[in-house]
N, C-alpha and C positions, 0 to 999 in steps of 0.2 A: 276544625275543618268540617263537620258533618252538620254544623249550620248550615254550610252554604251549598250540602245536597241537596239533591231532589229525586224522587224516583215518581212521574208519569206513572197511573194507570189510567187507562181511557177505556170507557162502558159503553157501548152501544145504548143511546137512548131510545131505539126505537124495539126494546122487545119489551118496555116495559109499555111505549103507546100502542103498538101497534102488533106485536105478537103477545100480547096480557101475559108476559112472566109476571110472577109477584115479586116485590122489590129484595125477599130476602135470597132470590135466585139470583137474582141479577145480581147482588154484592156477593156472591159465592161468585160468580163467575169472577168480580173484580181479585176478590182472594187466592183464587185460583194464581191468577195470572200472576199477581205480583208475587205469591210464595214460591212460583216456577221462577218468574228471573232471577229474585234473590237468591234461591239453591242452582238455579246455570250460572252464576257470574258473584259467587261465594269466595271464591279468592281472590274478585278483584277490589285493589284498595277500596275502593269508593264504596265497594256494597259492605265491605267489613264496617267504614266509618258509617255510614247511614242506620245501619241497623238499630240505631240508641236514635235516630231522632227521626221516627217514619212519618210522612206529612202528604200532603195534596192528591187530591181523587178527579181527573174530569172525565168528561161522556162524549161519546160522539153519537151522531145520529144516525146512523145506520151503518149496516156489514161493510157497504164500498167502501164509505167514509173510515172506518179500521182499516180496511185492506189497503187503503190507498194511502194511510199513515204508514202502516208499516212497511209497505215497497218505498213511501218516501225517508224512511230512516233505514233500512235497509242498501240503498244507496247512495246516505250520506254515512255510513258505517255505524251508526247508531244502536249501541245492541238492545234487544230486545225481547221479548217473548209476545207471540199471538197469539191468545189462546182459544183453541178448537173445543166447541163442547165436542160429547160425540153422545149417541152415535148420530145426532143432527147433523154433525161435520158444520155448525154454525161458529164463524170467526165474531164471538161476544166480547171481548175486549181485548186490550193489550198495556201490559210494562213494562217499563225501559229499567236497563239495572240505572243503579243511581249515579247521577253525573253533577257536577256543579252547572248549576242553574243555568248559567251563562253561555254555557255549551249549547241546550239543547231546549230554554226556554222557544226559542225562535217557530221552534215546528208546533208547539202547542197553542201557540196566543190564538188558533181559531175555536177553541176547545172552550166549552163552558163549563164551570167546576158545577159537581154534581151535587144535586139538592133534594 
């Protein structure tokens, strides 16, 4: 079953163009994020199965562009974690605890995997 997870994290591209983070910030902020859903959503089946197969990274391009993911999964019940640096109080990325593909591919396809 934990083939056909997926757990979403999505990076804000634009603090590596446009606010000069260095890229090993920006993946700490990915880390961040995905280690917070996995430990919010730790007893749900899915993150249990997933945990043995962790797989895909994509970006988005700036704060709105996350904040506007996440109100959009947010009200299709899509769980979640946004993660706030602080004390910036910058929304740097976000991930979804793990879901089968099929569920929640739909809201990523504008999302470019990260490089």
């Amino acid at each position: 079953m934990s083939s056909s997870l997926v757990q979403y994290v999505v990076v804000r591209g634009d603090l590596l163009r446009l606010m000069n983070w260095s890229m090993g910030a920006v993946i700490a902020q990915a880390c961040h994020a995905s280690t917070a859903a996995l430990h919010i959503y730790r007893d749900d089946a899915n993150a249990r199965a997933y945990t043995a197969d962790i797989d895909r990274m994509h970006k988005a391009n700036d704060e709105a562009s996350v904040r506007e993911l996440s109100t959009t999964l947010l009200n299709s019940s899509i769980d979640h974690k946004l993660w706030i640096e602080q004390p910036e109080n910058y929304a740097t990325c976000l991930a979804t605890k793990p879901y089968p593909k099929q569920d929640i591919q739909k809201y990523f396809k504008n999302f470019k995997l990260f490089k």
